[in-house]
MOPAC internal coordinates of N, CA, C and O (Angstrom, degrees):
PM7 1SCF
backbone

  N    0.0000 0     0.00 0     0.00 0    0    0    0
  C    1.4532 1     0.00 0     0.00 0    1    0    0
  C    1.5253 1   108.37 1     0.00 0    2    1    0
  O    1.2310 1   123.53 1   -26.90 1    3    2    1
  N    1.5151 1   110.83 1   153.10 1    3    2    1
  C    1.4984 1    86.87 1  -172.34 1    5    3    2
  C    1.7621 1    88.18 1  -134.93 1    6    5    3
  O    1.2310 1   122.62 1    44.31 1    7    6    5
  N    1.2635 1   112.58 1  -135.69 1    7    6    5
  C    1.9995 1   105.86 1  -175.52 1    9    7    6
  C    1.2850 1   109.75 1  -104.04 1   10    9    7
  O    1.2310 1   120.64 1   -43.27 1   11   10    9
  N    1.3777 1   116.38 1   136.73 1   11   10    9
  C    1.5562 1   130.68 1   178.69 1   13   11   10
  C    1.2355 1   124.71 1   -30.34 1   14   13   11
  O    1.2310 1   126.55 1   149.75 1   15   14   13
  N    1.1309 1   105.01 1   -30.25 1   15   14   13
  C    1.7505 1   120.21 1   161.58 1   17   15   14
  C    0.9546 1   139.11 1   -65.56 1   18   17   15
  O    1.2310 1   125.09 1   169.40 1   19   18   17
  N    1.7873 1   107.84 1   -10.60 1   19   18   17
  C    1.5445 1   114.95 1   159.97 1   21   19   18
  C    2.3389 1    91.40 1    94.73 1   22   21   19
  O    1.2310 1   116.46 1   -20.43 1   23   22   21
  N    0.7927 1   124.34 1   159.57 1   23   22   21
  C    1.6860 1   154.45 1   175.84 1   25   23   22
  C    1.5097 1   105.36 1   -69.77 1   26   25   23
  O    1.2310 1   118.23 1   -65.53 1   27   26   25
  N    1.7605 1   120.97 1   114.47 1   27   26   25
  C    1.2752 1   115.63 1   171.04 1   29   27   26
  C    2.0535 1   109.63 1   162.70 1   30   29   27
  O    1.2310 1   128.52 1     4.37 1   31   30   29
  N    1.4524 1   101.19 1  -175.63 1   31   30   29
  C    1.4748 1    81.14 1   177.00 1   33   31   30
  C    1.5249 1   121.71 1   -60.44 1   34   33   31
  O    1.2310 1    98.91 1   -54.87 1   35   34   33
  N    0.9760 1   155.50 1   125.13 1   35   34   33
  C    1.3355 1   158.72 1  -160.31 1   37   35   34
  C    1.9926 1   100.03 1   -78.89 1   38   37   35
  O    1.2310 1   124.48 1   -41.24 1   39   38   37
  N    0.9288 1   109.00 1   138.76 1   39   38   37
  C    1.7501 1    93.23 1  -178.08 1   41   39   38
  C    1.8025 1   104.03 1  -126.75 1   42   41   39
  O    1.2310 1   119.98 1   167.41 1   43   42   41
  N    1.5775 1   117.64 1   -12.59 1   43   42   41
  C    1.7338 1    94.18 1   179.77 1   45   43   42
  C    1.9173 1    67.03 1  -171.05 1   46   45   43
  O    1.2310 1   131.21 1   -25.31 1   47   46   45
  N    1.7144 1    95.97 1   154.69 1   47   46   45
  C    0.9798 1   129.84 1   161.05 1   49   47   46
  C    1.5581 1   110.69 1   -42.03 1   50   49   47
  O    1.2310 1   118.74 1   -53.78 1   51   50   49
  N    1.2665 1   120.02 1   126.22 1   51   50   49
  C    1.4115 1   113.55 1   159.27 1   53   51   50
  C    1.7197 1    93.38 1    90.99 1   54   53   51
  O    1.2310 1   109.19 1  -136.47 1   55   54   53
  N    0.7323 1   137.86 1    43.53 1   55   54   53
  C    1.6035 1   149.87 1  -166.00 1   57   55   54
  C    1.6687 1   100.92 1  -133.13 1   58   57   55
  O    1.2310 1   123.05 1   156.48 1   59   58   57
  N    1.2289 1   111.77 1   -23.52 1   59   58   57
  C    1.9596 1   111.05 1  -168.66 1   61   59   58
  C    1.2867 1   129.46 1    59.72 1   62   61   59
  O    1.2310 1   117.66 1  -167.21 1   63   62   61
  N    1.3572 1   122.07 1    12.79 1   63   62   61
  C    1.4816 1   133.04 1  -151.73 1   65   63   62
  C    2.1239 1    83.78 1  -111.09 1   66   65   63
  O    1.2310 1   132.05 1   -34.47 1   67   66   65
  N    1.4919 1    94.33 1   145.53 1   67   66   65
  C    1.7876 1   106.23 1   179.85 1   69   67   66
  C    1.8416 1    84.72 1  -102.48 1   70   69   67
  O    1.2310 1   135.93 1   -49.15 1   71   70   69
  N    1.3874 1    86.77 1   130.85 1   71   70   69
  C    1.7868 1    94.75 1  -178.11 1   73   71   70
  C    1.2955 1   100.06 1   -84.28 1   74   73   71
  O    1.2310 1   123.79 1   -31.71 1   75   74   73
  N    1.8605 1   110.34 1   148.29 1   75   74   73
  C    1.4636 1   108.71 1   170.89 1   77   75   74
  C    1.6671 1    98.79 1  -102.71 1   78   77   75
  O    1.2310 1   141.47 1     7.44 1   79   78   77
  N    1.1790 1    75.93 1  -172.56 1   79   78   77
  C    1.4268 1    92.78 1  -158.99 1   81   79   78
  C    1.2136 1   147.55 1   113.85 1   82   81   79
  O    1.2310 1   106.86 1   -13.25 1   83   82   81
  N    1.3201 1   142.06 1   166.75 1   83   82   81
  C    1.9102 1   139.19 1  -154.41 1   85   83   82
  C    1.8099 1   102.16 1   -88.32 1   86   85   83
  O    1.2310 1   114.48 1   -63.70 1   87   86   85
  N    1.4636 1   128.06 1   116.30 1   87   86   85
  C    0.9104 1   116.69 1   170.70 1   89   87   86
  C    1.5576 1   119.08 1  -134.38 1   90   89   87
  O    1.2310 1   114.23 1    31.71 1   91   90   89
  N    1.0635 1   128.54 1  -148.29 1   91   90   89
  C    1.4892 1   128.47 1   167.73 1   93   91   90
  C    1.4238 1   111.66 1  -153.73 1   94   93   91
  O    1.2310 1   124.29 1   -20.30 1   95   94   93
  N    1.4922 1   109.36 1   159.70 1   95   94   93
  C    1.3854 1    99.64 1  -177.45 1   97   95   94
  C    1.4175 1    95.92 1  -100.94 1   98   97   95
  O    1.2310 1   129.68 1   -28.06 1   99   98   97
  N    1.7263 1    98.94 1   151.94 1   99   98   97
  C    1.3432 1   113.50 1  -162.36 1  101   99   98
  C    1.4438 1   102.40 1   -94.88 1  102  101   99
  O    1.2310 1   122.97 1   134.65 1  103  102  101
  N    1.5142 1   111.91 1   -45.35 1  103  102  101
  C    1.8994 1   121.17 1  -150.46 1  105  103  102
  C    1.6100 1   100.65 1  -144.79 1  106  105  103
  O    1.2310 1   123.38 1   -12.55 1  107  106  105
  N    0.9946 1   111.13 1   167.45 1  107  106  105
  C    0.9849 1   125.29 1  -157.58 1  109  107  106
  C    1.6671 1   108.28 1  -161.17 1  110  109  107
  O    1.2310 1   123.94 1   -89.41 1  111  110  109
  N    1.7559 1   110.06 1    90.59 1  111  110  109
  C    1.4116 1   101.24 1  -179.70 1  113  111  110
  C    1.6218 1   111.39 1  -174.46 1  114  113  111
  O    1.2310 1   126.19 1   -41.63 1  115  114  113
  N    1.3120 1   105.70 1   138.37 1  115  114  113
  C    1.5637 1   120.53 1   173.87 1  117  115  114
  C    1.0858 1   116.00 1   -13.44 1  118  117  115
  O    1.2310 1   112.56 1   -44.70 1  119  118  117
  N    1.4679 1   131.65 1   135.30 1  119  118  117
  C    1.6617 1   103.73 1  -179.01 1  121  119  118
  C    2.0367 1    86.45 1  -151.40 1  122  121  119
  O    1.2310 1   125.61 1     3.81 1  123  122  121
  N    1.3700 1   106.82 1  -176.19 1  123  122  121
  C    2.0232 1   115.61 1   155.54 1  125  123  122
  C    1.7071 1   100.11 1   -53.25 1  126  125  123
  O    1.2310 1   117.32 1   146.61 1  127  126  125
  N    1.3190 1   122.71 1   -33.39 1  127  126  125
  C    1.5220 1   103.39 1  -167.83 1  129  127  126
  C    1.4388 1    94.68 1  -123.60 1  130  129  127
  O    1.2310 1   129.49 1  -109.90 1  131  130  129
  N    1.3695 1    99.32 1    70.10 1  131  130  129
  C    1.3593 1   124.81 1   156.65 1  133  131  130
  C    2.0984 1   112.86 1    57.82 1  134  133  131
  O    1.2310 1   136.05 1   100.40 1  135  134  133
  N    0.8727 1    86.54 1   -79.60 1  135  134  133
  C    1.5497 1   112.95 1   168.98 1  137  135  134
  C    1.5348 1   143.73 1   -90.05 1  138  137  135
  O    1.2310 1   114.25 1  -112.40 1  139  138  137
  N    0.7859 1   128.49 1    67.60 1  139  138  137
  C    1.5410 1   111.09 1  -155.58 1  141  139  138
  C    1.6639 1   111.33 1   -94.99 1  142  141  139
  O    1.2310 1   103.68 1   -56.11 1  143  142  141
  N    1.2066 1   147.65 1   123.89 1  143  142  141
  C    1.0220 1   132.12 1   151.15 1  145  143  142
  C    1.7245 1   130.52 1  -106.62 1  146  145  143
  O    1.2310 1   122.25 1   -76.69 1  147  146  145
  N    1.1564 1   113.30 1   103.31 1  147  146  145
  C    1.2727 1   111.06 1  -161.58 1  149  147  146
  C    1.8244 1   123.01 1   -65.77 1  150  149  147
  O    1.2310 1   129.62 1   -26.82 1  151  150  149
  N    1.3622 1    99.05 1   153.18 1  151  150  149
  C    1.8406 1   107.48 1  -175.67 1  153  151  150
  C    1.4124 1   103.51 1  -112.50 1  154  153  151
  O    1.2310 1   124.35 1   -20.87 1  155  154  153
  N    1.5550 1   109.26 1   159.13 1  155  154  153
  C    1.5828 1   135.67 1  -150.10 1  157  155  154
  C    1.5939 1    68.76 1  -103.39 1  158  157  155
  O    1.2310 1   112.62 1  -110.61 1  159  158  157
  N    1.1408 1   131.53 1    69.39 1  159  158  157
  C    1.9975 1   111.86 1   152.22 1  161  159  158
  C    1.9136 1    80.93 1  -128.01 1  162  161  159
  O    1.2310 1   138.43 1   -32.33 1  163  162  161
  N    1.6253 1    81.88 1   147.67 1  163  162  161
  C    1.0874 1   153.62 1    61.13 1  165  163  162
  C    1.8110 1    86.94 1  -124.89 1  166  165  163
  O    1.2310 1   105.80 1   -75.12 1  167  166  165
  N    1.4247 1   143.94 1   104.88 1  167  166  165
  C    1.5853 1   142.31 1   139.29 1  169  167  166
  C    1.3946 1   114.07 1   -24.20 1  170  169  167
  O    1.2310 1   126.73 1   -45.36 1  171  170  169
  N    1.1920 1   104.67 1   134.64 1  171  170  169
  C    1.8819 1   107.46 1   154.12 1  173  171  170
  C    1.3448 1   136.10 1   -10.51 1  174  173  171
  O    1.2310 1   124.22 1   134.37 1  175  174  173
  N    1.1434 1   109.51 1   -45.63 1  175  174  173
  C    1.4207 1   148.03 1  -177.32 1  177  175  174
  C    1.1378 1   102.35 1   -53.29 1  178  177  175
  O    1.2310 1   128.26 1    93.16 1  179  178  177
  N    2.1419 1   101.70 1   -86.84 1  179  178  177
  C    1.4609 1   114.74 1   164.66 1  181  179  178
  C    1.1754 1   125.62 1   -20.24 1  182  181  179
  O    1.2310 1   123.02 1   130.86 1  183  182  181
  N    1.9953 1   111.82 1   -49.14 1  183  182  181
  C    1.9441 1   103.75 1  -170.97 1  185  183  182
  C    0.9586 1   103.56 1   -65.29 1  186  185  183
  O    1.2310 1   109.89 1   136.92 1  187  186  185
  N    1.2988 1   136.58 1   -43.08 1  187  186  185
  C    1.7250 1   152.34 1  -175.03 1  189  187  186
  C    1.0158 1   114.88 1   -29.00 1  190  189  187
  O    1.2310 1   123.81 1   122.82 1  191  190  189
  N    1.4618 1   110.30 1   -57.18 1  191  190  189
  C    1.9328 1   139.35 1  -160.13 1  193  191  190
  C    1.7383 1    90.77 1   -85.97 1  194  193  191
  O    1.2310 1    99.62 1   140.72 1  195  194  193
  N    1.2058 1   154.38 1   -39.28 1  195  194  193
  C    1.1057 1   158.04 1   -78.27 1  197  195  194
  C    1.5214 1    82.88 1  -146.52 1  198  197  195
  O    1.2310 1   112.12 1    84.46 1  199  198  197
  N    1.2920 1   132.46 1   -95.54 1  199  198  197
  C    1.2641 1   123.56 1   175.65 1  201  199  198
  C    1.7300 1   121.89 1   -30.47 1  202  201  199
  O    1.2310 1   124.67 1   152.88 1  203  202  201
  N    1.4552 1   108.65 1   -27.12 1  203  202  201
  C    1.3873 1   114.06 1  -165.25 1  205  203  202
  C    1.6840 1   109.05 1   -70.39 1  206  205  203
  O    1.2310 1   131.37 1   131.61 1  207  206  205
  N    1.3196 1    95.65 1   -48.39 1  207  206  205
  C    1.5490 1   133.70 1   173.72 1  209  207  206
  C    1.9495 1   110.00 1   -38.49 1  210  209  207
  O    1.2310 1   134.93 1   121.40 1  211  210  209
  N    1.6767 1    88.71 1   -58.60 1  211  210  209
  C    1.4424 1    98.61 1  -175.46 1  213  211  210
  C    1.1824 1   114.90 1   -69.60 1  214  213  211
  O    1.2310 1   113.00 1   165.83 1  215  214  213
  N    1.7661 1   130.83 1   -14.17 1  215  214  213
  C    1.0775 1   125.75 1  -150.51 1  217  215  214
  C    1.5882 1    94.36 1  -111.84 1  218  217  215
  O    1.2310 1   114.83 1   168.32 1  219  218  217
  N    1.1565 1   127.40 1   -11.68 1  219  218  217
  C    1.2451 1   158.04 1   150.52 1  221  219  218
  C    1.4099 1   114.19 1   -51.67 1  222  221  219
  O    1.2310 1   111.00 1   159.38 1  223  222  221
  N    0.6318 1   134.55 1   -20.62 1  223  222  221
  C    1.3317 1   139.78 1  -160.02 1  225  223  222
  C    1.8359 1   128.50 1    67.70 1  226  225  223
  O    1.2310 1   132.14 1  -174.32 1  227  226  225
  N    1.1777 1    94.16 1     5.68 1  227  226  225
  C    1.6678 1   109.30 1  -161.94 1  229  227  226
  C    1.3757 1    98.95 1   -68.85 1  230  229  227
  O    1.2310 1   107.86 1   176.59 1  231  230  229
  N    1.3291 1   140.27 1    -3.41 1  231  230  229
  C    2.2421 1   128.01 1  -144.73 1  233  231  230
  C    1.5507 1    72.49 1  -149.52 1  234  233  231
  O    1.2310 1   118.94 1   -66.05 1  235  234  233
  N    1.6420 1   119.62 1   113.95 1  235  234  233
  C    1.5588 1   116.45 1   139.85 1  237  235  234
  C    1.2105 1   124.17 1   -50.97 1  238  237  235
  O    1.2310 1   125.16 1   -32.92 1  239  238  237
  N    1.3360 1   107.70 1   147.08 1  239  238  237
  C    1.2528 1   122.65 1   171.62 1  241  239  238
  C    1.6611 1   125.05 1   -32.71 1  242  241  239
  O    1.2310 1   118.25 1   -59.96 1  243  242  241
  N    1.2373 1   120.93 1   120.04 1  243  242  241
  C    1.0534 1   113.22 1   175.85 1  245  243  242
  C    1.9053 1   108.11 1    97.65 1  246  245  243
  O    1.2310 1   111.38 1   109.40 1  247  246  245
  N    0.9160 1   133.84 1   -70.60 1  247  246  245
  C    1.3006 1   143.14 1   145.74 1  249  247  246
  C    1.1847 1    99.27 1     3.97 1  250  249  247
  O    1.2310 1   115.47 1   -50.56 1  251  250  249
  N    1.4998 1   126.19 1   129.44 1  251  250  249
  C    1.9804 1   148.87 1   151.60 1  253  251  250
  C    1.4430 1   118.05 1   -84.49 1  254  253  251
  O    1.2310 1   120.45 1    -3.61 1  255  254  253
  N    1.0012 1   116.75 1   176.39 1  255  254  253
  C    1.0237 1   130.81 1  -173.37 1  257  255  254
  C    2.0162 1   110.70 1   -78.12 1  258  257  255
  O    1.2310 1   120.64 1   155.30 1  259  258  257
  N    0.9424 1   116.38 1   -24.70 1  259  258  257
  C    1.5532 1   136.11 1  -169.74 1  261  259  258
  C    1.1843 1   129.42 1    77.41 1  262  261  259
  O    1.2310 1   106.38 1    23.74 1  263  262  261
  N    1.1710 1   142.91 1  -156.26 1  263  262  261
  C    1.1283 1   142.37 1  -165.60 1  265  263  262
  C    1.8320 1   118.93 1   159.18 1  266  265  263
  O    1.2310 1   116.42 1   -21.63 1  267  266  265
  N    1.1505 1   124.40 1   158.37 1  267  266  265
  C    1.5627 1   120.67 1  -169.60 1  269  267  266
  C    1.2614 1   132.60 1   110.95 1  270  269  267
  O    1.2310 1   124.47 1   146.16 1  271  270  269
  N    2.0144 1   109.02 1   -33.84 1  271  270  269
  C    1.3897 1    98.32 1  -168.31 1  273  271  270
  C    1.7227 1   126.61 1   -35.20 1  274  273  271
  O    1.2310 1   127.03 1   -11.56 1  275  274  273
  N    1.0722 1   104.08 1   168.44 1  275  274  273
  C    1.2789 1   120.36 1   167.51 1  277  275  274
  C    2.0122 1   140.32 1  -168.38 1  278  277  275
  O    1.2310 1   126.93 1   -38.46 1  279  278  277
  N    1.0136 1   104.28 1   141.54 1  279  278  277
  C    0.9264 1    98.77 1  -173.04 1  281  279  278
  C    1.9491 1   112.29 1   -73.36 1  282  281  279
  O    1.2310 1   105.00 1   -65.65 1  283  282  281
  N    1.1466 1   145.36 1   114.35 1  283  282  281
  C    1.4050 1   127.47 1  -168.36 1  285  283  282
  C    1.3935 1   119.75 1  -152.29 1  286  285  283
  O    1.2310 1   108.19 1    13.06 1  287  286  285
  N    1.2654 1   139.68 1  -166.94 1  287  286  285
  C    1.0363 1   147.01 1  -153.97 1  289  287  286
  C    1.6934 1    94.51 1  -118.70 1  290  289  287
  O    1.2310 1   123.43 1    16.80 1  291  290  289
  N    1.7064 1   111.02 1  -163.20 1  291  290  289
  C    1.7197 1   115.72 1   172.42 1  293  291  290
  C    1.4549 1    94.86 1  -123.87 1  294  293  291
  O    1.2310 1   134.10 1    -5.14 1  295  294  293
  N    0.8918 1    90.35 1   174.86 1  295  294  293
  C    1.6200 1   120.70 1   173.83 1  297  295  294
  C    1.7739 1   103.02 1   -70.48 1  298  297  295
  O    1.2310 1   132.85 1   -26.45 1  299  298  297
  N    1.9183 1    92.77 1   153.55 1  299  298  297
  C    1.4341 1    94.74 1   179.49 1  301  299  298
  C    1.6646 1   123.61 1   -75.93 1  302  301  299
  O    1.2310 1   126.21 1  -175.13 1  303  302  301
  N    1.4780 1   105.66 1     4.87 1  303  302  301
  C    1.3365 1   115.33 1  -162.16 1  305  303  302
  C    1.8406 1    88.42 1   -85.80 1  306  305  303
  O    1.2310 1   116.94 1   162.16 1  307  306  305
  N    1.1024 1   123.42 1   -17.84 1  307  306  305
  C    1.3908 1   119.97 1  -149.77 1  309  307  306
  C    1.6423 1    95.92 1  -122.44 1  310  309  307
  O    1.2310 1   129.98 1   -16.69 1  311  310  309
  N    1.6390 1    98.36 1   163.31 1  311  310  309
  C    1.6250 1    99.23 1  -175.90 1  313  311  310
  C    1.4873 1    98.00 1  -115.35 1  314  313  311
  O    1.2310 1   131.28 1   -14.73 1  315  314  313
  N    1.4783 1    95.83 1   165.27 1  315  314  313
  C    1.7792 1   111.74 1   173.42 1  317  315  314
  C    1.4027 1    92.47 1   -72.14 1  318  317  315
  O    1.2310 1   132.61 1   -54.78 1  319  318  317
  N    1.8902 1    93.24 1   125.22 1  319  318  317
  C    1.0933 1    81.35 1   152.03 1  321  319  318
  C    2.3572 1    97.46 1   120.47 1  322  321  319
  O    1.2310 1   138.46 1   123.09 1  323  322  321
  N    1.6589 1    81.81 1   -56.91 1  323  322  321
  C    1.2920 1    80.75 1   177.02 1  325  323  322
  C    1.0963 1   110.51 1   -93.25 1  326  325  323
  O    1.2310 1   100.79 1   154.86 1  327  326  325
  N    1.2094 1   152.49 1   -25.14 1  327  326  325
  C    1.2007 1   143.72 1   163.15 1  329  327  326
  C    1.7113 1   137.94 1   -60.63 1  330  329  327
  O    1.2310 1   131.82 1  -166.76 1  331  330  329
  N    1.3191 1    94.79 1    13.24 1  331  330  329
  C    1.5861 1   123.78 1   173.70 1  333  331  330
  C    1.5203 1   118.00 1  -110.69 1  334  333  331
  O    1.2310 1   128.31 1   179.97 1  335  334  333
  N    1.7279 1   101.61 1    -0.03 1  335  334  333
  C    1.6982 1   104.09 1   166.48 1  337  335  334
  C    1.5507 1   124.75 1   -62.69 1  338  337  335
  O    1.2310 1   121.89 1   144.33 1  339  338  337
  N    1.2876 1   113.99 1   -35.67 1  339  338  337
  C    1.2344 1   124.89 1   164.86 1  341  339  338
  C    1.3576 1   132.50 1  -146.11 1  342  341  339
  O    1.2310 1   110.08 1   -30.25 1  343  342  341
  N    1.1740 1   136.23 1   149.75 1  343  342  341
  C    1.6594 1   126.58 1  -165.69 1  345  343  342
  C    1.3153 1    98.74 1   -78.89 1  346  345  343
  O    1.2310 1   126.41 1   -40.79 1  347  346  345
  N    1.8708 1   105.28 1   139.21 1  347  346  345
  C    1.5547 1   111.47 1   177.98 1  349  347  346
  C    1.4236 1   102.40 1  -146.63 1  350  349  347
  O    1.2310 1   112.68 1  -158.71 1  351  350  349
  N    1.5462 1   131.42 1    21.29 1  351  350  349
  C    1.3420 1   145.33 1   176.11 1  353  351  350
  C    1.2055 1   106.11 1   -70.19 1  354  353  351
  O    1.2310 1   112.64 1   -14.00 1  355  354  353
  N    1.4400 1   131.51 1   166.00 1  355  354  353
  C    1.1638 1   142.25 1   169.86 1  357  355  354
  C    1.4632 1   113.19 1  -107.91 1  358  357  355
  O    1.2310 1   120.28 1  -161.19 1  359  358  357
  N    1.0929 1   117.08 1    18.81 1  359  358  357
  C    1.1936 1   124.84 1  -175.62 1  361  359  358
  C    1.4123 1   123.64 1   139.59 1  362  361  359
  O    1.2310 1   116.81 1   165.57 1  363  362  361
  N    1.6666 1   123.67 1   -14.43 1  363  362  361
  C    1.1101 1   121.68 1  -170.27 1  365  363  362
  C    1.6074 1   105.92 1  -106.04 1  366  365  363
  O    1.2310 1   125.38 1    17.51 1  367  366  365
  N    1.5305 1   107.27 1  -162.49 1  367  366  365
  C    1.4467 1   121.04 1   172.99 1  369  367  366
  C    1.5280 1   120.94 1  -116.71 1  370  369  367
  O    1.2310 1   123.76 1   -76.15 1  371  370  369
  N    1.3825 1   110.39 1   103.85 1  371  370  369
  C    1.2683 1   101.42 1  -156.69 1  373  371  370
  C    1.8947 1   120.41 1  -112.31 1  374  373  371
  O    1.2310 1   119.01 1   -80.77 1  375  374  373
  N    1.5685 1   119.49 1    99.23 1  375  374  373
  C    1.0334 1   119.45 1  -142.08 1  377  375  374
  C    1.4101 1   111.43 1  -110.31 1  378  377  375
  O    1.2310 1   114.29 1   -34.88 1  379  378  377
  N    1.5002 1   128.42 1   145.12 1  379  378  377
  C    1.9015 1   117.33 1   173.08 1  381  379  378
  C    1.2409 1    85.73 1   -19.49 1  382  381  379
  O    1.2310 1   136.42 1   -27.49 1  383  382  381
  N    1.8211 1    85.81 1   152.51 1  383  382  381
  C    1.4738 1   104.00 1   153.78 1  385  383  382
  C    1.2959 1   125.84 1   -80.52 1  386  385  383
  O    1.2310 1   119.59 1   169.57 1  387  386  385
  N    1.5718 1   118.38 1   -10.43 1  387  386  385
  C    1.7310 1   116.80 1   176.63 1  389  387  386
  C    2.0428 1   100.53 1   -74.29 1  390  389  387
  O    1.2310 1   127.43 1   149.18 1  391  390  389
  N    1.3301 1   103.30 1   -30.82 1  391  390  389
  C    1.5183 1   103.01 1   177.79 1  393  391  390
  C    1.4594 1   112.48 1   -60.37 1  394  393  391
  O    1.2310 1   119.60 1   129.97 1  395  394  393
  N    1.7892 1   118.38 1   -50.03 1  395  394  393
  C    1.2712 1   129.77 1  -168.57 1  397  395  394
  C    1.4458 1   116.16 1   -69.10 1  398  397  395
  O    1.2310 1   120.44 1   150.84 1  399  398  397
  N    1.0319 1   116.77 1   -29.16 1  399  398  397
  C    1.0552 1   133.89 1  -158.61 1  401  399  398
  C    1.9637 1    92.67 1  -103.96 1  402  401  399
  O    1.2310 1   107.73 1   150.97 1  403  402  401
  N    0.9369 1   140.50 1   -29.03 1  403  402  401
  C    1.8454 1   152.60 1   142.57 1  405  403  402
  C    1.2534 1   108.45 1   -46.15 1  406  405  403
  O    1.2310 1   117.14 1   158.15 1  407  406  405
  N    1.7671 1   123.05 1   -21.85 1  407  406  405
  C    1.2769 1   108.86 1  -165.11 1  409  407  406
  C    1.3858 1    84.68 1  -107.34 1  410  409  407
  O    1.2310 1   117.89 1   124.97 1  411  410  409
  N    1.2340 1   121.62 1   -55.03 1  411  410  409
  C    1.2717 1   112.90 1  -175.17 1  413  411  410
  C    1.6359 1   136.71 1   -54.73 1  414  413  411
  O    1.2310 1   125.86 1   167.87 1  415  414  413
  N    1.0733 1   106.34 1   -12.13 1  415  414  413
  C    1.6725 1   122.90 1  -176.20 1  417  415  414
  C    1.8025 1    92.85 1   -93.15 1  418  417  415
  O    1.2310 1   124.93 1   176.93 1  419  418  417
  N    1.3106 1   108.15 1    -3.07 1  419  418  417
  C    2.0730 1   104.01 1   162.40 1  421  419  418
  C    0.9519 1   125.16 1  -124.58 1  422  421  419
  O    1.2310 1   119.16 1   152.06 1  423  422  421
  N    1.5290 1   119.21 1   -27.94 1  423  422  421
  C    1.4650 1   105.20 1   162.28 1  425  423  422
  C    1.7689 1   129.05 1   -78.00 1  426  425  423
  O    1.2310 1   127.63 1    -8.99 1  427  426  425
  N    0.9764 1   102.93 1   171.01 1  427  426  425
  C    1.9869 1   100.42 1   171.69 1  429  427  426
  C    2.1907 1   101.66 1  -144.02 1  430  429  427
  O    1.2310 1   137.44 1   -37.18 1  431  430  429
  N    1.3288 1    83.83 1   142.82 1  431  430  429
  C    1.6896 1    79.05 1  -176.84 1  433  431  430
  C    1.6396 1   112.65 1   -54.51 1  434  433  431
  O    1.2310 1   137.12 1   -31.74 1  435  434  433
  N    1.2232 1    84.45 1   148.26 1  435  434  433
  C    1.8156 1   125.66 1  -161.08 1  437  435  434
  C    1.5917 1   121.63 1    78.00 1  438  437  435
  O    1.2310 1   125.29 1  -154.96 1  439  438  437
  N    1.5883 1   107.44 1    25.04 1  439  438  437
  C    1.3010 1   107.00 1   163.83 1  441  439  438
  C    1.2309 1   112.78 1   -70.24 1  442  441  439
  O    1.2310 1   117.63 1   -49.12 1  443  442  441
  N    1.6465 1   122.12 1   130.88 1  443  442  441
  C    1.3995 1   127.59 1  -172.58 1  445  443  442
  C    1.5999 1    92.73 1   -76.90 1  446  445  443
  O    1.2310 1   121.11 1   -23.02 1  447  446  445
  N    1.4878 1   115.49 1   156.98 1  447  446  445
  C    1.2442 1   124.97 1   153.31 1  449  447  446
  C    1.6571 1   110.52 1  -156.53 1  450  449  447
  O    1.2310 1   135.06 1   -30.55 1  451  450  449
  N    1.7009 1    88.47 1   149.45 1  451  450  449
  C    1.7018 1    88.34 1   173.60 1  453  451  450
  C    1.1440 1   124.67 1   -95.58 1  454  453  451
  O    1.2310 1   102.08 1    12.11 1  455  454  453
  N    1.0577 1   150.37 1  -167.89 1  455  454  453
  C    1.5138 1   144.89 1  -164.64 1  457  455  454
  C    1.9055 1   102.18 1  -175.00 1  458  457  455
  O    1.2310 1   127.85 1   -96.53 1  459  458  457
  N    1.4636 1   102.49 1    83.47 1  459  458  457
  C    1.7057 1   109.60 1  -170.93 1  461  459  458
  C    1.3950 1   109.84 1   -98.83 1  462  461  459
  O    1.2310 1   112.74 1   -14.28 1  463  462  461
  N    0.9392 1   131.32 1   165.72 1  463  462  461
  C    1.7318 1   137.77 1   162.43 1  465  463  462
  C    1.5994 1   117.37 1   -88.88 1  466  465  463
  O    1.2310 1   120.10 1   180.00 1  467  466  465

């Protein structure tokens, strides 16, 4: 499942959109959705685009740039499987925990990853 906002450049916090783009995972730790491994967004890139965005009119008022993604698992309330019927992330990628928990036993922080549409 990925964020309610659908796959793309991400433009302000609270938008629901999974940002593309080159990142790395930052952290690595237990979380409510089982697994969490955290991503390097907002990227270089992102700050770059970010002012451009605002000046544009694209970022309400008040609204940042964000911060948090992650790559992670669901909650125990929810099953593998069903929680991939529709996107309800805030921005991240949110996968079984037998998947999350597969990804995490290979990566180690500063594994690069991309994140495409």
């Amino acid at each position: 499942a990925l964020g309610w906002g659908g796959m793309g450049p991400k433009k302000y916090e609270g938008d629901g959109v999974t940002p593309t783009g080159t990142y790395a995972i930052t952290d690595k730790i237990p979380s409510k959705w089982h697994t969490f491994l955290g991503v390097s967004y907002p990227s270089l890139e992102d700050q770059r685009a970010f002012p451009l965005r605002r000046a544009r009119g694209e970022v309400p008022p008040g609204r940042g740039i964000g911060f948090g993604i992650a790559l992670h698992g669901h909650a125990k309330t929810q099953e593998d499987g069903a929680h991939k019927k529709e996107d309800w992330t805030l921005g991240c990628i949110a996968l079984d925990n037998g998947e999350i928990d597969e990804v995490a036993s290979v990566v180690k922080r500063g594994t690069r990853i991309v994140i495409t549409d």
